[in-house]
C-alpha positions as CSV (number, residue, x, y, z in Angstrom):
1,X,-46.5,11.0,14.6
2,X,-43.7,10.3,12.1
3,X,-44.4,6.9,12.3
4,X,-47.8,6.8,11.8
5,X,-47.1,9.1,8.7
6,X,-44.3,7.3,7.3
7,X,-47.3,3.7,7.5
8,X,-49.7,5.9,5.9
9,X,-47.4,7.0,2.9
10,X,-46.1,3.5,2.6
11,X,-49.3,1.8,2.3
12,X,-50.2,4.8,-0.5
13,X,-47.2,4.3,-2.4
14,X,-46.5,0.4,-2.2
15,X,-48.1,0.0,-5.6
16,X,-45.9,2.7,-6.8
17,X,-42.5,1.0,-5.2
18,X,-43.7,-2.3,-6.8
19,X,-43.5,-1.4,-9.9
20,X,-39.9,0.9,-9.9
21,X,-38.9,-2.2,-8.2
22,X,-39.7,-4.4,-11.2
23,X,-38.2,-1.6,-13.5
24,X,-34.8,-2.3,-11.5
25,X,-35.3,-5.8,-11.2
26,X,-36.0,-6.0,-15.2
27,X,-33.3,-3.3,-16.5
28,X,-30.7,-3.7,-14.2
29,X,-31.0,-7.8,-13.4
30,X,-30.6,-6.5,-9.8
31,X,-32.0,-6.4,-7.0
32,X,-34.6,-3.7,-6.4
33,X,-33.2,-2.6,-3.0
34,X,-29.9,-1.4,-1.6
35,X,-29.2,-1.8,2.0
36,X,-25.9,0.0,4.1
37,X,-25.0,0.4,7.3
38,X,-24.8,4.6,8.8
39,X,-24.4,6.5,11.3
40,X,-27.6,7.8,13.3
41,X,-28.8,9.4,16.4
42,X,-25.7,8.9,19.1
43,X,-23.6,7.7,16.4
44,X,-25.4,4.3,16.9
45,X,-25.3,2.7,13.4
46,X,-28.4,1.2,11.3
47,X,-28.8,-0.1,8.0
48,X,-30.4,2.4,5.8
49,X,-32.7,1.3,2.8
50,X,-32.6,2.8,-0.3
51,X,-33.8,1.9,-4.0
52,X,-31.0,0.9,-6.1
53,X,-29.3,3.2,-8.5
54,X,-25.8,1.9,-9.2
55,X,-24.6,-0.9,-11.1
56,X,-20.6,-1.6,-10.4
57,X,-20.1,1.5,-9.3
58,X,-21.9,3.7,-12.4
59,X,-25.4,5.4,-11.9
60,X,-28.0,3.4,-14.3
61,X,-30.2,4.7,-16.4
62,X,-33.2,4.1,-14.1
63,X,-31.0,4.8,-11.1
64,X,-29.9,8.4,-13.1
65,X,-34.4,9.5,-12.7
66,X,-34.8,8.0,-9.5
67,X,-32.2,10.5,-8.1
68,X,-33.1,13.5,-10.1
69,X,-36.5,13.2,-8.2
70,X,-35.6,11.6,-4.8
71,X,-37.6,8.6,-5.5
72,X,-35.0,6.4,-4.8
73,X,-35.1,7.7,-0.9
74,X,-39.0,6.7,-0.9
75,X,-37.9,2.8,0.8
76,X,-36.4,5.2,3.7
77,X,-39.9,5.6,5.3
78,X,-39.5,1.9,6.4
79,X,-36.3,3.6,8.4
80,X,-38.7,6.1,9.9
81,X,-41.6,3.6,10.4
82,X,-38.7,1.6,12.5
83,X,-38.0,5.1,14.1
84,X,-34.3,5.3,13.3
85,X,-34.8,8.4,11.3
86,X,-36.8,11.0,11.2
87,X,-38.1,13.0,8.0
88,X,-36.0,15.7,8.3
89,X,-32.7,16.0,10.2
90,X,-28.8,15.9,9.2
91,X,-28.5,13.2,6.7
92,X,-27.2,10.0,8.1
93,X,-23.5,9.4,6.7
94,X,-21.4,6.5,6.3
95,X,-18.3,5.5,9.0
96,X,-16.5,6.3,6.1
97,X,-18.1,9.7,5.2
98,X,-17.8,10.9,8.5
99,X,-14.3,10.0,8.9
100,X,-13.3,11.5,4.9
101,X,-14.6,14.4,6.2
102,X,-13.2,14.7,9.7
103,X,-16.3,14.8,11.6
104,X,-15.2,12.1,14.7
105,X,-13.9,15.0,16.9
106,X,-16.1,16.7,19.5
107,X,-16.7,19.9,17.6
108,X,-18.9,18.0,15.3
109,X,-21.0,15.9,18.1
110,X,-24.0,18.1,18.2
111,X,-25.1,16.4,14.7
112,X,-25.5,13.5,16.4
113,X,-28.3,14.7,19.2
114,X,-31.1,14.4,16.7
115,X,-32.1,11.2,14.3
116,X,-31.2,11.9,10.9
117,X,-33.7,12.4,8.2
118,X,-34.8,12.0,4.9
119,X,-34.3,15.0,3.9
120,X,-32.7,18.5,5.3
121,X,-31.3,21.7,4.6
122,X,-27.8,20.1,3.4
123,X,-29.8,18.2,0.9
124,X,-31.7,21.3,-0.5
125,X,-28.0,23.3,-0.4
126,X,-27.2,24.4,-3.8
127,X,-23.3,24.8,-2.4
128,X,-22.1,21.5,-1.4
129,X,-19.0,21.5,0.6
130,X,-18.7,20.0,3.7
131,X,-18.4,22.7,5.7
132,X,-21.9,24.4,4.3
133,X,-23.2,20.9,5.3
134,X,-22.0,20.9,8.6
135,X,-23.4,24.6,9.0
136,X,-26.9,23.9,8.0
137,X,-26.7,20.6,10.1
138,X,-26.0,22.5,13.1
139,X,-28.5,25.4,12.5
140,X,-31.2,22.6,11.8
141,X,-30.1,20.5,15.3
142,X,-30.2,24.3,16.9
143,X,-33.0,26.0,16.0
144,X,-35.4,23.0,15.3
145,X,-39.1,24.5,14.6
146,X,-42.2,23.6,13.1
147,X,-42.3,26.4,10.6
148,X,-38.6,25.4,9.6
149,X,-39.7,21.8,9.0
150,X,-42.5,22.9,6.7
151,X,-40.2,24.9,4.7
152,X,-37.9,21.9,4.2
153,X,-41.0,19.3,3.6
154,X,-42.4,22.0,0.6
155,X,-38.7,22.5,-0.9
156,X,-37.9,18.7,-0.5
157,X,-41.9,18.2,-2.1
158,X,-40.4,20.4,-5.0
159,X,-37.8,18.2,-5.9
160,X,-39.7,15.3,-5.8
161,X,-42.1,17.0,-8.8
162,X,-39.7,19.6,-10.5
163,X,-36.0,17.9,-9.6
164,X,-33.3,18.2,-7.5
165,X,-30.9,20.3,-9.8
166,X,-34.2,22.5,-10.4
167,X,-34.5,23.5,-7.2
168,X,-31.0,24.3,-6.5
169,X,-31.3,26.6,-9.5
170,X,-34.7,28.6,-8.0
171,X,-32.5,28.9,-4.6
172,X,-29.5,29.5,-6.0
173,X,-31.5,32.7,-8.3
174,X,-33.3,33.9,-5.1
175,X,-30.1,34.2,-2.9
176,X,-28.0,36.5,-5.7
């Protein structure tokens, strides 16, 4: 079903990527995509698709919108389409990532029994710490439900029209 979906939404939104792919291409005399290899279900590695958003290592000025929405994650459907990732699940990390934060051990395997996603409860975290991350990773590989997974597609569906940092804010209000 994933699949299917993530065809649909790409046929929708092609027109859409084509033309923030020319606004890279155009402002940033790069190319529109950015590809890296991570980590995903059974720590088998992939190469991740993303939208570009750095230019020698600073965010651009497109690349500075296209994460304040999440647009920039939009090319990741091609990753689900391929069924590597899911739409929600632990984010898939970097070799690097995993071992900065210490996850290789066995206490951390669990993370790994599900394919990662595009988005997830560490991504709508207003406390962003690793161990919160690995907390809400866990819970989300643990108690895995459909009325869970609605409540992360509508936050993550709020970031895309209201902002990342804005919806961090509204959680972070409602839990004090």
């Amino acid at each position: 079903m994933s699949r299917l979906i993530a065809f649909i939404l790409l046929l929708i939104l092609l027109p859409f990527l084509v033309i923030v792919s020319c606004i890279i291409i155009i402002f940033e005399q790069e190319s529109a995509f950015f590809i890296q290899e991570r980590i995903g279900i059974k720590k088998l590695p992939f190469r991740l698709i993303k939208l570009r958003t750095m230019k020698d290592n600073q965010i651009t000025f497109v690349g500075s919108i296209l994460r304040k929405t999440g647009i920039d994650e939009i090319p990741q459907l091609i990753n689900i389409l391929k069924g590597e990732m899911n739409f929600i699940g632990p984010r898939p990390l970097t070799q690097n990532d995993i071992e900065r934060l210490g996850w290789q051990t066995e206490y951390y395997k669990n993370r790994w029994n599900v394919k990662p996603g595009l988005t997830g409860l560490a991504q709508l975290s207003p406390i962003c710490h690793k161990k919160m991350s690995f907390f809400l990773d866990s819970y989300y590989v643990k108690n895995r439900k459909i009325t869970l997974d609605f409540c992360i597609l509508f936050m993550s569906f709020l970031v895309l029209f209201i902002g990342k940092q804005n919806v961090k804010n509204v959680i972070s209000k409602r839990q004090n």
